[in-house]
N, C-alpha and C positions, 0 to 999 in steps of 0.2 A: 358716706356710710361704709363701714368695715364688712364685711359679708360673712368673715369669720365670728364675729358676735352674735351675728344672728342664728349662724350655723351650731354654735353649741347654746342657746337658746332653746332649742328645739326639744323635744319630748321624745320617746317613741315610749310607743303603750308595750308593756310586753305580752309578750308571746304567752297566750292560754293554753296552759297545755291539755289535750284531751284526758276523759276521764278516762279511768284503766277501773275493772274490776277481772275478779276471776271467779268461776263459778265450778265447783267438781261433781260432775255430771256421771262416774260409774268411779269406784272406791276399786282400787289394785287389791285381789286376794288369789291366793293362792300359785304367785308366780306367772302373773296374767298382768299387763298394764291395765292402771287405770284412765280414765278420761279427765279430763281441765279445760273447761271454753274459757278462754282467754279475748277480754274488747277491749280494745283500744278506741275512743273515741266511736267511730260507727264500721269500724273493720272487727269482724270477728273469727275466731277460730278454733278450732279443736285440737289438743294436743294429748299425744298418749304418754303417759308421765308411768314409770317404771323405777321404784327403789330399787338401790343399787350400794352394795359394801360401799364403807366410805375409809380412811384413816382416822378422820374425827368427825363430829357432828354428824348428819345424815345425810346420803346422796342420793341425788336421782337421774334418771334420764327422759328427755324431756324428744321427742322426735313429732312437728306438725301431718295431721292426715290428711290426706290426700294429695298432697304437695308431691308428686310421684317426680316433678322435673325439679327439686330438693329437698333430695332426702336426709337434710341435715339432721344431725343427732347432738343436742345440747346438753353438758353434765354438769347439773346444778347440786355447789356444797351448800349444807347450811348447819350453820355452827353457833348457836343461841345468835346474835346479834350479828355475827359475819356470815357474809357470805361470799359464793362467783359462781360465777356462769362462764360459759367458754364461747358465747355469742360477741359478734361485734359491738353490740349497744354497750354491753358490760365491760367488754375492752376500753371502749372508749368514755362513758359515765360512772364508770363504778357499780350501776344499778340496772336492772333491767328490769321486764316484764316476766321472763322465767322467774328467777329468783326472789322477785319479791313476793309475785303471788303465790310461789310455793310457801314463802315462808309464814304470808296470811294465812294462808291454808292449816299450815302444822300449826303456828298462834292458835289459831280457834280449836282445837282436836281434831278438824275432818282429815287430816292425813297422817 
């Protein structure tokens, strides 16, 4: 018996990725951030999302609340169909959880 036939025999199921939606919970007016609960799967969170000049398309900045021990601050482009983000998901996938849900966001008119 080869051990190596039976080893690439094998299956593996893939990986389910968790659901992602985003939801905008207070609308940015007048130079004030807005709000964006963002889930992933069963982790949720709140983020104050902040238009921001862009060179083309539209920019935002995107900073997690209450995360006082990372204060990171993410600057999401979007530019009809392209986008980035300056997070490491986006460094590393092309895609993130910022950037896409902003850009459902602006799809649908809420932002």
């Amino acid at each position: 018996m080869n051990a190596t036939a039976n080893a690439s025999t094998r299956q593996r199921k893939p990986r389910q990725k968790p659901a992602r939606s985003i939801r905008l919970t207070l609308q940015p007016f007048d130079g004030n951030p807005g709000v964006v609960q963002i889930t992933v799967g069963k982790e949720r969170a709140d983020y104050f999302v902040t238009p921001i000049p862009a060179d083309f398309g539209r920019g935002f900045k995107v900073e997690k609340m209450g995360d006082e021990a990372d204060p990171t601050a993410y600057h999401v482009n979007l530019d009809g169909e392209q986008r980035s983000c300056e997070c490491k998901g986006f460094g590393r996938w092309h895609h993130c959880k910022h950037a896409d849900g902003l850009a459902a966001l602006v799809k649908a008119g809420q932002l």
